[in-house]
DONU-475874 format. One line per 2 residues: number of its first residue (from 1); for each residue x, y, z of C-alpha. Coordinates in Angstrom, 3 decimals. Example, Ala and Ser with C-alpha at 12.3 -4.5 7.8 and 13.67 -1.06 7.14 Angstrom:
BEGIN
1 = 12.300:-4.500:7.800 ~ 13.670:-1.060:7.140
END
This chain:
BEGIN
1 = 175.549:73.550:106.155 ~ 173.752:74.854:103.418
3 = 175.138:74.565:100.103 ~ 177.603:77.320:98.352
5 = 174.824:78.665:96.395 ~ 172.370:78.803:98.945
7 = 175.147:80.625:100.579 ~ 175.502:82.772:98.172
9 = 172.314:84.162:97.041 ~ 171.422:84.332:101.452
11 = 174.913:86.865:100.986 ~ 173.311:88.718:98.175
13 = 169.913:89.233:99.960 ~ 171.200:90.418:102.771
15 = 173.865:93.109:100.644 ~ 171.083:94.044:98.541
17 = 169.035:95.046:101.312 ~ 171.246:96.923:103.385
19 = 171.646:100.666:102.880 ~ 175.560:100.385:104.661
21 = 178.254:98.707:103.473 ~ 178.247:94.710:105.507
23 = 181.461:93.692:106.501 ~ 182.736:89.983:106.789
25 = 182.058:89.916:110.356 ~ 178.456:91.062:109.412
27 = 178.282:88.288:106.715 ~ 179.176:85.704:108.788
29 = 176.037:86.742:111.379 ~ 173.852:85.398:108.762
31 = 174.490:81.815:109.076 ~ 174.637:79.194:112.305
33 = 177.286:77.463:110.686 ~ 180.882:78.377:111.407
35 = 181.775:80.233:107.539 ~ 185.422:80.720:107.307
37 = 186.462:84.029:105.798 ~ 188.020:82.211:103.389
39 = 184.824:80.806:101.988 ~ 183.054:84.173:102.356
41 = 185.531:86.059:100.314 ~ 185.124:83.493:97.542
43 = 181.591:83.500:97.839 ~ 181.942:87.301:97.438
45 = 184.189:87.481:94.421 ~ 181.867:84.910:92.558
47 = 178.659:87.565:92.921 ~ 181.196:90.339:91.842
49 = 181.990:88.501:88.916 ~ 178.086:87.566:88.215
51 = 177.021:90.828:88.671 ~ 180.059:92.315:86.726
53 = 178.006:92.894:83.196 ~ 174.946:94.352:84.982
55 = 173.890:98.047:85.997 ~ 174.738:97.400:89.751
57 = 178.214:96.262:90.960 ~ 179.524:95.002:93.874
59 = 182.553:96.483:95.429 ~ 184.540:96.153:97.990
61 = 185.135:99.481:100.714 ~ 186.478:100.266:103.792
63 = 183.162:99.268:105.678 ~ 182.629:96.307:104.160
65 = 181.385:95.137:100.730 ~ 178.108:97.074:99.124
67 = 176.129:97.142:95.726 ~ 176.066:100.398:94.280
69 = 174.928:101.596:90.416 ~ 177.881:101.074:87.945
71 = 179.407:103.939:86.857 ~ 178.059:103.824:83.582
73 = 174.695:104.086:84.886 ~ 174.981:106.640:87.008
75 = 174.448:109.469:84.652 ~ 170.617:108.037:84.131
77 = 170.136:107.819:87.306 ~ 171.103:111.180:88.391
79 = 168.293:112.029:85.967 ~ 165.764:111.003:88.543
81 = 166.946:113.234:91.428 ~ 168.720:116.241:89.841
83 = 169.785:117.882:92.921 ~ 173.046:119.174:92.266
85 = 175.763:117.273:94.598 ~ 177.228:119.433:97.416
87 = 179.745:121.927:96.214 ~ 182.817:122.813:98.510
89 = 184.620:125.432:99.114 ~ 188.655:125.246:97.745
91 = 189.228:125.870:101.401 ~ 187.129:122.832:102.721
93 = 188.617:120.533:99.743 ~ 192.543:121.756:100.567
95 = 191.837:121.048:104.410 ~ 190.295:117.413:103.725
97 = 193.128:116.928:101.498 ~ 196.039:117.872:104.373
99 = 194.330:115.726:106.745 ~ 193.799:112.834:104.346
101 = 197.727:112.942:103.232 ~ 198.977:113.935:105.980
103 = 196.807:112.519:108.808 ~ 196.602:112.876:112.109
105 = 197.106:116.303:111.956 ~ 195.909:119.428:113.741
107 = 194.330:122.281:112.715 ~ 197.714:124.077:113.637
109 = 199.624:121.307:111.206 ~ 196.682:122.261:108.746
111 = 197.247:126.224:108.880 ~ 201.059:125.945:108.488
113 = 200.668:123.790:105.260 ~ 197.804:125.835:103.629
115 = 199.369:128.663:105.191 ~ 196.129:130.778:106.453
117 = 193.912:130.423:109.664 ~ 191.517:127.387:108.937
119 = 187.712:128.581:110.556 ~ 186.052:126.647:113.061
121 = 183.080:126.323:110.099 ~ 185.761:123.998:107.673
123 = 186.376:121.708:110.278 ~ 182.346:121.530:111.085
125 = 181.535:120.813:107.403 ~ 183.707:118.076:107.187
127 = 182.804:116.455:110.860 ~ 179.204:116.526:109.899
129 = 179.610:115.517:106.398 ~ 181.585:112.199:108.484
131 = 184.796:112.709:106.865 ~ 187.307:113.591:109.600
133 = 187.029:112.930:113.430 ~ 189.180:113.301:116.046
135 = 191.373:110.105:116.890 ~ 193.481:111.362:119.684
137 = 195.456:114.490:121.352 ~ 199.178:115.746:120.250
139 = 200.720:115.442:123.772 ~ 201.520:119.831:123.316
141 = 200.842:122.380:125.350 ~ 196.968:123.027:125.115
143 = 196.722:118.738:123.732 ~ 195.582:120.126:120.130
145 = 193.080:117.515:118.587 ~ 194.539:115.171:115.925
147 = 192.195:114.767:112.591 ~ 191.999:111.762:110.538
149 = 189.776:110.768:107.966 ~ 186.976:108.081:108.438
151 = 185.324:104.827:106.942 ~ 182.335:107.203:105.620
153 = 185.454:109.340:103.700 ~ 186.734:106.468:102.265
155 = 183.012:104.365:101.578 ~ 181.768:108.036:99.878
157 = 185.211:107.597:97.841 ~ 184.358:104.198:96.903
159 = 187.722:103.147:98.291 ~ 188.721:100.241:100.956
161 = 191.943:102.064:102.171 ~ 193.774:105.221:102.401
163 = 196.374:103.755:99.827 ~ 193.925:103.824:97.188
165 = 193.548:107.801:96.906 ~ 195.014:109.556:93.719
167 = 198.580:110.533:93.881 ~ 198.841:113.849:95.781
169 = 200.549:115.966:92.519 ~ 196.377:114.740:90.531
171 = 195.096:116.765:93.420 ~ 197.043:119.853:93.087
173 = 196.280:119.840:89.501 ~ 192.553:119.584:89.848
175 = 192.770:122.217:92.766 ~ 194.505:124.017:90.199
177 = 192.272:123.968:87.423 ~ 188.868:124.810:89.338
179 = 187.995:128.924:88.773 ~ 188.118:130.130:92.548
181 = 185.536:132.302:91.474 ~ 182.951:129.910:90.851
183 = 183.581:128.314:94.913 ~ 181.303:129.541:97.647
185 = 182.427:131.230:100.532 ~ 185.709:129.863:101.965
187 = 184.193:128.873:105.706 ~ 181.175:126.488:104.481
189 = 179.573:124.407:101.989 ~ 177.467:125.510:99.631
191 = 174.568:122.906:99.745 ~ 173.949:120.320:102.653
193 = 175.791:117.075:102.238 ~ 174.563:114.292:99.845
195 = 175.754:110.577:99.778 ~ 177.550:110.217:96.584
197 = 177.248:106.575:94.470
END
C-alpha cells in the first residue's frame, strides 16, 4: 500500500479534478488496496484542515466531498462572470420550502399549506433546476406523486443532510422581508438555472 501521503495527495487529485462532488465509495475506486473508510475519512479531514487557510475549501455534502471557492473569495470571483444568479419567484421559493420541510408531499399537500393552486410551471422549474423529484405515489385515489428534495438541492445548498437547513421561522422571515414586487411572475423563473458555489 502506498503510503498516507501518497494517499492523500492521489485523494486530492482526483477531488480537484472532478466537477461533482466524489463520495467515499468513489474514493476508494482510486486505489487496488482495500482503504477502510475509516482511513479515508481521516485522510479527508487532514486536506480539510491543510487547505483550511487557503481560497478553496473542502467540504463535505450530500454527494460526497468537493472543493469549492471559500466564501470569502467568492465575491472576486463573481467578478469574472457577472451574470446575475437565477432569481425565483416567492411562489417557486414557498413551494421548495413545503416540500423541503415537509417532504414527501404532493402538490395537493403543497396547495393546502400555501393555500393557492401551485402551476404545473413551479413544479417544472424546480425538477429541471434538480431540486425535487418524485420518490413515490400517496396510495389515494388518482396515486398523487410524492415530492422530495434531492442530492443536487442539498450539494447547491452546500449541505450533507436535510437536518442542516435553517430553522423554518429564518425562512418565513426572509420570505417576509423580500418586496413581492421586485419577484417575477409567480409560475417561472426569471433567468435559467445557474450552479451556485
Amino acid at each position: 500500500m502506498s503510503s498516507p501521503s501518497e494517499v492523500k495527495r492521489v485523494i486530492e487529485a482526483a477531488l480537484l479534478s472532478s466537477q461533482e462532488p466524489l463520495s467515499l465509495v468513489d474514493l476508494k475506486r482510486l486505489f487496488e488496496d482495500d482503504i477502510g473508510n475509516d482511513t479515508l475519512r481521516k485522510l479527508l479531514d487532514e486536506l480539510r484542515e491543510e487547505w483550511s487557510e487557503r481560497a478553496v475549501e473542502l467540504v463535505s455534502v450530500a454527494s460526497g466531498w468537493r472543493f469549492q471557492t471559500a466564501a470569502s473569495f467568492r465575491p472576486f470571483i463573481e467578478r469574472l462572470n457577472p451574470e446575475k444568479p437565477p432569481r425565483y419567484s416567492r411562489a417557486v421559493m414557498e413551494t421548495l420550502a413545503i416540500i423541503a420541510y415537509r417532504q414527501p408531499v404532493t402538490r395537493g399537500d403543497v396547495e393546502d399549506i400555501r393555500g393557492v393552486v401551485v402551476s404545473t410551471q413551479i413544479i417544472q422549474a424546480l425538477e429541471s433546476r434538480g431540486w425535487i423529484d418524485v420518490v413515490g405515489h400517496r396510495e389515494t385515489p388518482g396515486q398523487p406523486a410524492l415530492y422530495a428534495t434531492t442530492r443536487t438541492f442539498l450539494d447547491d445548498l452546500g449541505l450533507r443532510t436535510l437536518q442542516e437547513l435553517p430553522p423554518l421561522e429564518e425562512i418565513a422571515r426572509t420570505l417576509q422581508l423580500e418586496p413581492a414586487t421586485s419577484q417575477p411572475a409567480a409560475n417561472e423563473p426569471a433567468a435559467p438555472a445557474a450552479t451556485p458555489q
